[in-house]
matplotlib code that plots the C-alpha trace (Angstrom):
import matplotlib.pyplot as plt

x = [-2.6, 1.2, 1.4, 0.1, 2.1, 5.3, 5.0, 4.3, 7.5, 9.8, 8.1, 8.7, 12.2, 12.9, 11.7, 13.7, 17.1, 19.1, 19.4, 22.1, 24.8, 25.2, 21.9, 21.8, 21.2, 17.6, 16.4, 17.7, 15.0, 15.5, 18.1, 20.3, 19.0, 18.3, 14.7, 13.0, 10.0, 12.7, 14.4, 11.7, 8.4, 5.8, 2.4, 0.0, 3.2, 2.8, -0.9, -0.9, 1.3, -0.1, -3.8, -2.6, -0.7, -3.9, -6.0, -4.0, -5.6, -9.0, -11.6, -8.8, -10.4, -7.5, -6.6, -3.9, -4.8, -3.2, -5.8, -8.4, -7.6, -7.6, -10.9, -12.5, -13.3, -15.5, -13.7, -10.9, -13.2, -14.4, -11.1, -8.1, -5.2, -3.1, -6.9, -6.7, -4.7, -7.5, -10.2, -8.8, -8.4, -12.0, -13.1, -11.3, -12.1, -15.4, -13.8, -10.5, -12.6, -15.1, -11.9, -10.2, -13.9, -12.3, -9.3, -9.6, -10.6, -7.1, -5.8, -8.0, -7.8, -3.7, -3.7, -6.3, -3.6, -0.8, -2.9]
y = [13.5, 14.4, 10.8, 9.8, 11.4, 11.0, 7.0, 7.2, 9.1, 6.3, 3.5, 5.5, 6.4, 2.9, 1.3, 3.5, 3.0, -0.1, -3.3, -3.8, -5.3, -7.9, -9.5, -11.9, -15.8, -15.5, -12.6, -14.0, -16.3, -20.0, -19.4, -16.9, -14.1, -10.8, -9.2, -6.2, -8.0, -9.9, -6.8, -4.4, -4.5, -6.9, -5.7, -6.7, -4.9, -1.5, -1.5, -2.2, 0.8, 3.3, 2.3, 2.3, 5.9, 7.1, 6.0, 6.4, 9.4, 9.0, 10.6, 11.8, 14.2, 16.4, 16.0, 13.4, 10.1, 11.6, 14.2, 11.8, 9.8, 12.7, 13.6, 9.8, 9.9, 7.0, 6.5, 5.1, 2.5, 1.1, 0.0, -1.8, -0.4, 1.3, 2.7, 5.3, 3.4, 0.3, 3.5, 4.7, 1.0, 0.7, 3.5, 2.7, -1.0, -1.1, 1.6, -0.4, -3.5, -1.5, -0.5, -4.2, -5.8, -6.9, -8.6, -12.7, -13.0, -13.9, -10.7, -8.8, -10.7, -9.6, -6.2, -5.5, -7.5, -5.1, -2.3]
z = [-3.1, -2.2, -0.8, -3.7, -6.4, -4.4, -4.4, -8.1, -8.6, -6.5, -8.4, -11.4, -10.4, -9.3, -12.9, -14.8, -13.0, -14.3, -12.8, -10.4, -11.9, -9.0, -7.2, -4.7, -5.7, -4.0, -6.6, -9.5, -12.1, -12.6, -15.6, -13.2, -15.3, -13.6, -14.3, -12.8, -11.7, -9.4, -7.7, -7.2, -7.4, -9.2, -10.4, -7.6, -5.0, -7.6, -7.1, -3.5, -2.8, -5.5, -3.6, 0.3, -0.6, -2.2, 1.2, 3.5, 5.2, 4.0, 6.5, 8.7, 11.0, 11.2, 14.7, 16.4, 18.3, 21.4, 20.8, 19.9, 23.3, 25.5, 24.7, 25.1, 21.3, 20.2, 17.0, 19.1, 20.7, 17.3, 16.6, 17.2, 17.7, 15.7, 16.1, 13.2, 10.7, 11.1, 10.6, 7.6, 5.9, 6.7, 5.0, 2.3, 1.8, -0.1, -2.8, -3.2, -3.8, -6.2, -8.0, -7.6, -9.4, -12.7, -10.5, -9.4, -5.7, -4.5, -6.6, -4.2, -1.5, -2.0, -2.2, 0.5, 2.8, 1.7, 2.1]

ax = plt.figure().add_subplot(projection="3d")
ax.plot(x, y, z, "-o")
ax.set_aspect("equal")
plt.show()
C-alpha cells in the first residue's frame, strides 16, 4: 500500500504542477500547443503505474532472492530471471485483467506490458 499511495501522490503532484513554460518540439501537439497529456503521463501510462505499484510485491514471501538462491528454492526455478519480479507479475496477471474486463484487448494487452 505505501508503494501504492506514494505513486498516486507523484502522479497527483505531477498533474497539478504547471506546464513548463518551454517543451521540446517532440512533446509538443500538431498546432505547437503544449498539453499535459504530451509532457507527462497519458491515461493508459496512469493506470499502468497506479496497477504495477499496487502488485508489485504481491505474494512476496518476505525473504530476498539471495536468500531464496542459497536455499535451492523452487520458486526460483519456475521463473525467469529477474525470477521474483516475473513471480509477482504472475500472480498478479489474472486480477489486473479481471480489473482491465471493460477495457479493448489492445488497452489490456498495453498495460500488462508496462506492468
Amino acid at each position: 500500500a505505501d508503494v501504492l499511495h506514494a505513486t498516486h501522490v507523484i502522479l497527483s503532484t505531477i498533474n497539478m504542477r504547471s506546464l513548463p513554460t518551454s517543451v521540446p518540439t517532440s512533446l509538443r501537439t500538431d498546432t505547437g500547443a503544449q498539453t499535459e497529456e504530451s509532457v507527462y503521463f497519458d491515461r493508459i501510462e496512469r493506470i499502468s503505474l497506479l496497477l504495477a505499484a499496487a502488485v508489485h510485491d504481491i505474494r512476496h514471501p518476505g525473504v530476498t532472492t539471495e536468500f531464496l538462491t542459497q536455499t535451492n528454492s523452487k520458486l526460483l526455478l519456475r521463473f525467469s530471471p529477474p525470477q521474483m519480479e516475473n513471480f509477482h507479475v504472475s500472480i498478479a496477471k489474472p486480477l489486473v485483467l479481471r480489473l482491465l474486463s471493460g477495457e479493448s484487448s489492445t488497452t489490456r494487452y498495453t498495460i500488462m506490458e508496462n506492468v
